[in-house]
C-alpha positions in Angstrom: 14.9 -24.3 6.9 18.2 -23.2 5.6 19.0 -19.5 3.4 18.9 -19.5 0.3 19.2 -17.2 -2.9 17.5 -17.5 -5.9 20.2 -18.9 -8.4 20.5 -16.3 -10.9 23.3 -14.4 -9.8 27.2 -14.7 -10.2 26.0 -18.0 -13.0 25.8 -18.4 -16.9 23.6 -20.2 -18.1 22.6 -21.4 -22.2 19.5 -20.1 -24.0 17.4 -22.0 -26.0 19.2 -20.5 -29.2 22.6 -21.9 -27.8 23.8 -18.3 -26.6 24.9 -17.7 -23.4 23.0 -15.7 -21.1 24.7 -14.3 -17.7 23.2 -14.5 -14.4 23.2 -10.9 -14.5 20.9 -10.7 -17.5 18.3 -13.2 -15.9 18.1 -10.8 -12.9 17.2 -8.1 -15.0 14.4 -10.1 -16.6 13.0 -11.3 -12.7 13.5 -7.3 -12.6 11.1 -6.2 -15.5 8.3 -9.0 -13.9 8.7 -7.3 -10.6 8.2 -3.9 -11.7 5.2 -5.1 -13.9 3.5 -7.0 -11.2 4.2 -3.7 -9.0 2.9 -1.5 -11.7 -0.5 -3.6 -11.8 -0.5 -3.6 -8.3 -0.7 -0.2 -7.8 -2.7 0.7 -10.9 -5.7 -1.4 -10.0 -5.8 0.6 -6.5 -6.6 3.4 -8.6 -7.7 3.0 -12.0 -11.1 2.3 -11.3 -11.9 5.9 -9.0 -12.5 8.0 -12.7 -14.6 5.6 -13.9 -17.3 5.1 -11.5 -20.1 7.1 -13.5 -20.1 5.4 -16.8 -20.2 1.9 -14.2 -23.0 2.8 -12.3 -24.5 3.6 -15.8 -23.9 1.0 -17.3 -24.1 -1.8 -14.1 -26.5 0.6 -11.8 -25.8 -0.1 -7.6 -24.6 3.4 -6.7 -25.5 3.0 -3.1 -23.0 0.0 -3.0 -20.3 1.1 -5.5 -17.6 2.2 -2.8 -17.0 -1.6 -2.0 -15.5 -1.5 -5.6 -12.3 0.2 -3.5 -13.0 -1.0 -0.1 -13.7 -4.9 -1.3 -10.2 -4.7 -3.3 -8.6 -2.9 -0.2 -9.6 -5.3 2.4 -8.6 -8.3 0.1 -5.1 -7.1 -0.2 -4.4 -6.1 3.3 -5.8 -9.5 4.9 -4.4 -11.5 2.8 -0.4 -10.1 2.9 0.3 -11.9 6.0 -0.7 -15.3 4.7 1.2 -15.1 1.6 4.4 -13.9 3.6 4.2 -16.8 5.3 3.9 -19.0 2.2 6.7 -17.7 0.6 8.8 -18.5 3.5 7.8 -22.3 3.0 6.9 -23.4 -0.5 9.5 -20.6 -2.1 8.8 -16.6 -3.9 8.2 -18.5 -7.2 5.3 -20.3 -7.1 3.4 -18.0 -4.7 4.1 -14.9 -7.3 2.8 -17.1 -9.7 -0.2 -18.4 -8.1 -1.0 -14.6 -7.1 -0.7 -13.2 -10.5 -2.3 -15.5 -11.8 -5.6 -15.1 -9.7 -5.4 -11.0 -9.9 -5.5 -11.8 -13.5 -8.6 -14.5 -13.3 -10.3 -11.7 -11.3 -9.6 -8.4 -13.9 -11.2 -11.3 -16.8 -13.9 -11.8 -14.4 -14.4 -8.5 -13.6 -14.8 -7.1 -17.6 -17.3 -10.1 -17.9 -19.3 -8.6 -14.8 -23.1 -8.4 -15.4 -24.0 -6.2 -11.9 -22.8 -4.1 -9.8 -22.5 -6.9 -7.4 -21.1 -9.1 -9.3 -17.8 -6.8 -9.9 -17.7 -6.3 -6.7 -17.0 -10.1 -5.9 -14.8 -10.6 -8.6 -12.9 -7.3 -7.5 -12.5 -9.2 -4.3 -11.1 -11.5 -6.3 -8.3 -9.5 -7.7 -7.0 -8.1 -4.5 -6.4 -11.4 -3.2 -4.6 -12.0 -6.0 -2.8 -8.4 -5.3 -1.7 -9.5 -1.9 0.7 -11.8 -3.2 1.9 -9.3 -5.3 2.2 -6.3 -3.4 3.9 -8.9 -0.5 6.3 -10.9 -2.9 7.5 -8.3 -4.7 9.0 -6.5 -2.5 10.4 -9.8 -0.6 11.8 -11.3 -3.9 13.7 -7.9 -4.7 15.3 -8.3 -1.3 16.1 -11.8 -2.2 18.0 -10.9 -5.4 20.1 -7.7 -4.3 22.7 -7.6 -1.4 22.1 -5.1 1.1 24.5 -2.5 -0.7 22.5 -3.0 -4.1 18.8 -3.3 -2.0 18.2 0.7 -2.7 18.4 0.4 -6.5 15.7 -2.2 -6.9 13.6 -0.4 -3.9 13.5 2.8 -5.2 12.6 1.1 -9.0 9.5 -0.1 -7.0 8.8 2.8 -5.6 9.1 5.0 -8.8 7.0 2.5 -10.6 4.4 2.1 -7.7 4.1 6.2 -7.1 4.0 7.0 -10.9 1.4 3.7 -11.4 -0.7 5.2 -8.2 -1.0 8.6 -9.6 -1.8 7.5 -13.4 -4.4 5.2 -12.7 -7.2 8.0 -12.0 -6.1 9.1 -15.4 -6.0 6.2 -17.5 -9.2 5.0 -16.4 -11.2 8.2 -17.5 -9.3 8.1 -20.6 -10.1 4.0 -21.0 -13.9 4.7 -20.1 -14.0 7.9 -22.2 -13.0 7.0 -25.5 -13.1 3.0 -25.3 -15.3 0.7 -22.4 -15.0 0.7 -18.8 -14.1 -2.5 -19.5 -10.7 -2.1 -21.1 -9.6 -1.1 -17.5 -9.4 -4.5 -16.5 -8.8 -6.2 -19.9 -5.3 -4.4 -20.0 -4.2 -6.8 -17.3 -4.0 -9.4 -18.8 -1.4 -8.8 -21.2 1.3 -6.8 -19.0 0.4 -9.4 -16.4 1.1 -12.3 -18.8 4.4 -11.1 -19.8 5.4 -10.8 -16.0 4.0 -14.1 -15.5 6.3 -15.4 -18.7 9.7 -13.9 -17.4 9.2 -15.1 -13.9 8.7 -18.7 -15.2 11.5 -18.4 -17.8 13.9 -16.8 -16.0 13.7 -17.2 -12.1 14.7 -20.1 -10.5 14.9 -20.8 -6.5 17.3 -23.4 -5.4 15.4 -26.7 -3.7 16.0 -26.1 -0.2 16.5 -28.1 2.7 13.9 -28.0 5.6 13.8 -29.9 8.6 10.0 -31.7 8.4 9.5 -33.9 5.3 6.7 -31.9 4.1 6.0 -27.9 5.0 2.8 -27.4 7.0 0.9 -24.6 6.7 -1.1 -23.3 9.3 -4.4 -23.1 7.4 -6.3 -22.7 10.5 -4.4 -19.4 11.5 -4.4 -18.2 8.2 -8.9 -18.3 8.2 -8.5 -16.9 11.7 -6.3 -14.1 10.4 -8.7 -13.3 7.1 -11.6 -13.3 9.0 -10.3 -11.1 11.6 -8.6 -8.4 9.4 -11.6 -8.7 7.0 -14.1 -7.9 9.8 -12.1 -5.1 11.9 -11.4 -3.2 8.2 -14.7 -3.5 7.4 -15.9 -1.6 10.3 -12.8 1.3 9.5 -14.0 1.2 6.1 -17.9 1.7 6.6 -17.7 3.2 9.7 -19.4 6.7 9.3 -20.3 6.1 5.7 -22.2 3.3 5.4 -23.3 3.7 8.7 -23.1 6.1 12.0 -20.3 5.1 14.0 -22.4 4.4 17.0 -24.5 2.0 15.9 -25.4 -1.6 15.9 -23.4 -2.1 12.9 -20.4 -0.7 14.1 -20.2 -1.9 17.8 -21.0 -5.5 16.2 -18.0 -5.4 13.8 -16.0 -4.1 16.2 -16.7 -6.7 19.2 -16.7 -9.2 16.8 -13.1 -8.2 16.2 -11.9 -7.9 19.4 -13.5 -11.9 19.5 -11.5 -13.1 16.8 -8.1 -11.2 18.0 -8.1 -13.8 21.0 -9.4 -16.5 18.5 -5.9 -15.3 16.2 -3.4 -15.3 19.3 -5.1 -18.4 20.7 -5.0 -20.3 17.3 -1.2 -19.0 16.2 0.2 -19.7 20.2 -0.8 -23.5 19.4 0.2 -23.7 15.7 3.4 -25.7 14.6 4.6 -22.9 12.0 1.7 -19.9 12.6 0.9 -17.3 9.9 1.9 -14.6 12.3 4.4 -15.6 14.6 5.4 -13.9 17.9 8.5 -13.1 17.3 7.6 -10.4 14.7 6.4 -8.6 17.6 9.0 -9.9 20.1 11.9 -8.2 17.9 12.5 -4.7 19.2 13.5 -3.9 15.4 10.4 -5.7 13.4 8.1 -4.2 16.1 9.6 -0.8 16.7 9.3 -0.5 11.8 5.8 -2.3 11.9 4.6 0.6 14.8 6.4 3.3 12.7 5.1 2.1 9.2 1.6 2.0 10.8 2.2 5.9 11.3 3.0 6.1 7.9 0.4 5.0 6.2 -1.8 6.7 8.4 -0.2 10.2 7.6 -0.1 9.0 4.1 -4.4 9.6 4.1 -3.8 13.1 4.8 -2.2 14.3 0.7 -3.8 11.5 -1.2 -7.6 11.6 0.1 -7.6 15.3 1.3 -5.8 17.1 -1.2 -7.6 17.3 -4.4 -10.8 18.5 -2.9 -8.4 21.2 -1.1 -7.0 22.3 -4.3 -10.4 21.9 -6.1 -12.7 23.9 -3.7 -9.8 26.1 -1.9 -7.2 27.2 -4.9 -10.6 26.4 -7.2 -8.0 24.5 -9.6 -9.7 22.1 -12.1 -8.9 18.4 -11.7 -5.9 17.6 -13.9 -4.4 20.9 -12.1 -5.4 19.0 -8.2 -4.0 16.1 -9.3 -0.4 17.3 -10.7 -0.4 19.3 -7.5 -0.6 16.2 -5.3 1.5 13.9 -7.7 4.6 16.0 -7.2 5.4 14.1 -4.5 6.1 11.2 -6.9 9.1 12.8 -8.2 11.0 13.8 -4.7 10.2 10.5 -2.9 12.3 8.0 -5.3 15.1 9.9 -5.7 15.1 10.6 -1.8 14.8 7.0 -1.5 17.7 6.0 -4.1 19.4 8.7 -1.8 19.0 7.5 0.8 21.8 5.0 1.6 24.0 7.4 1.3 22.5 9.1 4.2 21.7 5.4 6.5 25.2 3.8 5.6 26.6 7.1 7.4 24.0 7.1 10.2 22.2 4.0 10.7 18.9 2.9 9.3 17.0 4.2 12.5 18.7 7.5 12.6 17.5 8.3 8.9 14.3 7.1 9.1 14.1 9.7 12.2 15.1 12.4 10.1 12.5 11.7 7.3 9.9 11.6 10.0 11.1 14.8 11.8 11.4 16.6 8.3 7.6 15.2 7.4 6.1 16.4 10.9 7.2 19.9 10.1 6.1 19.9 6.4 3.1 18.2 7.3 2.5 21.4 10.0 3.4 24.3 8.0 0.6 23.3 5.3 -2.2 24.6 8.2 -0.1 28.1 8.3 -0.3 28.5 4.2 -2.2 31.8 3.4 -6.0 31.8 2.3 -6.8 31.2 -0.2 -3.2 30.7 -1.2 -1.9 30.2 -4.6 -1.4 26.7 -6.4 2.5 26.2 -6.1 2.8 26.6 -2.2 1.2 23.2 -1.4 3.2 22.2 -4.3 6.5 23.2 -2.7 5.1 21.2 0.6 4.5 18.4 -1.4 7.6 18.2 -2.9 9.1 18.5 0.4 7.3 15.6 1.6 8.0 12.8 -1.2 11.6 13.6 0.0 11.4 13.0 3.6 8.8 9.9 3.2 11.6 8.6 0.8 14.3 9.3 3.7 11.4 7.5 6.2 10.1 4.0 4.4 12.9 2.8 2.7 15.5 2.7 5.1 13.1 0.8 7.3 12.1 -1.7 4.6 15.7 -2.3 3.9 16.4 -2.4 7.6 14.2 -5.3 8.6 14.6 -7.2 5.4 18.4 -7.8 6.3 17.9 -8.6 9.9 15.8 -11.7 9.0 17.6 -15.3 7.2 15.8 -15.6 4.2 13.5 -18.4 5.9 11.4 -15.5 7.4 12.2 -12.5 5.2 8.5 -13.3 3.4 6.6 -13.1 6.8 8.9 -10.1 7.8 8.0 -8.1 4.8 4.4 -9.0 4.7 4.0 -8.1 8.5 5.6 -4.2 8.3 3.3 -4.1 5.0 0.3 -5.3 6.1 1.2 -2.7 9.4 1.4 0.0 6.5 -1.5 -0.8 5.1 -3.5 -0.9 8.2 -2.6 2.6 8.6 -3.9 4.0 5.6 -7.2 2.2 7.0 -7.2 3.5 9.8 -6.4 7.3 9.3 -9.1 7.2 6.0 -11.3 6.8 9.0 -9.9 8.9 11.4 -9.7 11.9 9.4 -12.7 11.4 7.5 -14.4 11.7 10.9 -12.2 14.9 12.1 -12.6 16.2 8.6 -16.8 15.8 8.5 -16.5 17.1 12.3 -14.9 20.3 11.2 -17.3 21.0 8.7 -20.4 20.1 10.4 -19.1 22.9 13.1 -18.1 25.3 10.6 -21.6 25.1 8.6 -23.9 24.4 11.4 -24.1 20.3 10.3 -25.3 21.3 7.3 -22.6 19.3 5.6 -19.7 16.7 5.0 -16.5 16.1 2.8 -19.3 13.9 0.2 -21.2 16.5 -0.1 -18.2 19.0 -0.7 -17.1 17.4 -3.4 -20.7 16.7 -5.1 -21.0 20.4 -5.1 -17.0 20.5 -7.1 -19.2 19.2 -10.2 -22.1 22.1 -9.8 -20.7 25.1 -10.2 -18.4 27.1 -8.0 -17.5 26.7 -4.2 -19.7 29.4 -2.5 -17.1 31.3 0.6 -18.4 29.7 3.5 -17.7 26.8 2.3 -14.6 27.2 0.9 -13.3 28.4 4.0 -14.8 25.2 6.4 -13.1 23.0 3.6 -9.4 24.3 4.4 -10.2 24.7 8.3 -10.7 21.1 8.0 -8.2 19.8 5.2 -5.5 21.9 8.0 -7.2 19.9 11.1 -6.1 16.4 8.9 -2.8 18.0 8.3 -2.8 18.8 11.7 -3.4 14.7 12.6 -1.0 13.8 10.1 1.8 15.5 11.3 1.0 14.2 15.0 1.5 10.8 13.2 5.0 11.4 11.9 5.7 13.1 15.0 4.7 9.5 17.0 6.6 7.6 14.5 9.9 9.3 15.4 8.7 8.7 19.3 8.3 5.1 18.5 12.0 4.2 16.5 13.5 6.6 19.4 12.7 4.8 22.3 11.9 1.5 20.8 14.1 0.6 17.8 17.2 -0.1 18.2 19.8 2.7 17.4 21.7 -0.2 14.9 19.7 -2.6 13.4 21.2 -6.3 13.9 22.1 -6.5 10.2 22.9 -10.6 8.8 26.2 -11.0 6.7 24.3 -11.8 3.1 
């Protein structure tokens, strides 16, 4: 299957009113749908968390509500692979479409929700829908920028993806205070409609040539892969929530994943054109970025799920005062990342994504060593610190392996160090929720967990004892987090390859 660009570059091209309209002016339109798709994207991952009481009060099912996050999560992450893959053979343009335009059949679906239940499904429905987007998105903004241009759109995304992530929360108490829960999802549909109508106006992918008469997709592989993911996330996701971690439950899940991992490499060594090919993991470079990004979004858990109830219960801030604290970080990491070629085009892809990770271990470890109870702007000043060395960490990478692949296999590329990010942020949710609960259930003689730490935010005031087990074990996930970033620059050391094999565009 040969490369190929979509045509809206370097062209003119007539408008319906006669005008003429520059190549130029079309990619800025794909631009706007990117950055809208990205914006729902990352506000639906969100959105929902500050409206979970008037929900359950209006729908009931408390004792199931969490799958409201994990079903969307899971949904998402097993389905990024799949759509990389598709993109590479039917095209970015129809796949973006067909993705947005299930997210948006499953935020309708969603408002019209009768149960608890019920929204659950259909929320299931929107993140498989959000798989293409999430995936797409950033392969598409590779596929319209040269490799000197690639940090502009990138760090767009990123600005737009940080600022959607940390308004969600917000706009959904604000949606379900003063209007209906149901306006969270109903908002979708126009912002996603418009992204829908530029992308069909104004993108347009060459036809390209490929080698069989008709693609094949490897359907097969692609169940294998869903039910796989979908089963071993589960397990990360309930695990020590729903149910102890060693129970029935859990050893079930998890040997039932280890069965279908052989099923998926059995299944993809015999398909024609598998959904996850070896050779993402045979290239030192792809497999050295999809180890490292793993790391990241496993270090990412510490901040985003750990924080708030450290600056709640510790500095005893209110909420809106948490959640500025922890959103700083949105401010350094796209400007470190629109920074940052300055720094790789010097140095080399591998050898800035090093540095961010070096600089994020030792933020990441000085937050244990911050005075008790501390005062609010010296996490601040961490976080801040952060942002900028993530931004010096991710993008470079991104960038990295999207111009070491033809554009036959930049979709599946993407997808896999994505889906690799995203597994991450599974796994360390579990991880450090299980060293976080472990710490405190040492610290208060079991009499207690981070659930019940943060129930008791909304009764009154944090009583000393437990004030202090909370940062003893918010510094033990810093603690983890840091040994992530510190494995991540192990990993691009010794495996990645000091320069990335980088294609002529």
């Amino acid at each position: 299957m040969g490369d190929a660009r979509p045509a809206i570059r370097g062209t003119d091209d007539t408008d319906d009113s006669g005008g003429r309209r520059t190549g130029t002016d079309r990619r800025g339109a794909v631009v706007a749908a990117l950055m809208l798709a990205m914006g729902l994207a990352a506000l639906d991952s969100t959105i929902v968390s500050t409206a979970v009481p008037q929900i359950v009060a209006d729908l009931g099912g408390f004792s199931i509500f969490s799958w409201l996050f994990s079903g969307y999560l899971l949904a998402v992450t097993v389905t990024l692979p799949v759509y990389g893959k598709l993109s590479d053979t039917f095209g970015r343009k129809p796949v973006l479409i067909a993705g947005a335009a299930l997210f948006l059949l499953g935020s309708l679906l969603c408002a019209l929700a009768w149960n608890m239940a019920a929204l659950i499904a259909f929320r299931i429905v929107q993140g498989l829908g959000g798989g293409a987007l999430q995936g797409t998105v950033q392969t598409l903004a590779a596929d319209l920028y040269p490799l000197e241009e690639r940090p502009k759109i990138q760090s767009k995304l990123s600005t737009v993806w940080a600022v959607s992530a940390v308004a969600g929360p917000a706009v959904g108490g604000l949606l379900a205070a003063y209007a209906d829960w149901r306006w969270i999802f109903l908002v979708n549909l126009p912002v996603g409609a418009v992204a829908v109508w530029l992308l069909v106006r104004h993108l347009h992918e060459p036809q390209r040539e490929s080698v069989a008469p008709r693609p094949r997709v490897d359907w097969a592989g692609a169940l294998a892969v869903f039910a796989c993911g979908g089963v071993l996330l589960t397990a990360l996701v309930q695990g020590g929530v729903a149910w102890p971690w060693f129970s029935w439950p859990s050893i079930a899940l998890l040997g039932t994943g280890v069965v279908l991992i052989a099923v998926v490499v059995l299944v993809e060594r015999r398909a024609a054109e598998p959904i996850m090919p070896g050779w993402v993991w045979r290239r030192r470079t792809i497999a050295a970025v999809n180890l490292a990004l793993a790391a990241l979004g496993l270090l990412m858990i510490a901040p985003t799920v750990f924080l708030p109830t450290y600056a709640q219960s510790v500095l005893d801030l209110d909420p809106i005062t948490a959640g500025f604290v922890l959103s700083v970080w949105t401010l350094s990491w796209p400007v470190s990342a629109a920074l940052s070629q300055h720094v790789y085009r010097r140095i080399g892809f591998r050898n800035t994504a090093m540095l961010g990770a070096f600089a994020a271990s030792l933020t990441l470890l000085a937050f244990p060593f911050l005075p008790y109870p501390g005062a609010a702007w010296q996490p601040t000043v961490l976080m801040l610190l952060l942002g900028g060395a993530l931004g010096l960490f991710q993008l470079p990478l991104i960038i990295g392996v999207q111009s070491t692949v033809e554009w036959s296999e930049r979709g599946t590329a993407t997808a896999s160090i994505l889906f690799c990010r995203q597994t991450g942020q599974t796994v360390g949710a579990a991880v450090f929720g299980a060293v976080a609960n472990g710490v405190l259930a040492a610290r208060l003689g079991g009499a207690g967990d981070l659930d019940s730490v943060t129930r008791a935010l909304d009764a009154g005031p944090v009583v000393e004892p437990v004030r202090r087990a909370v940062a003893d074990a918010v510094h033990a996930v810093y603690l983890g987090a840091a040994c992530a970033a510190a494995v991540a620059f192990v990993v691009l050391l010794l495996l990645a390859p000091r320069k990335f094999p980088v294609l002529r565009d």
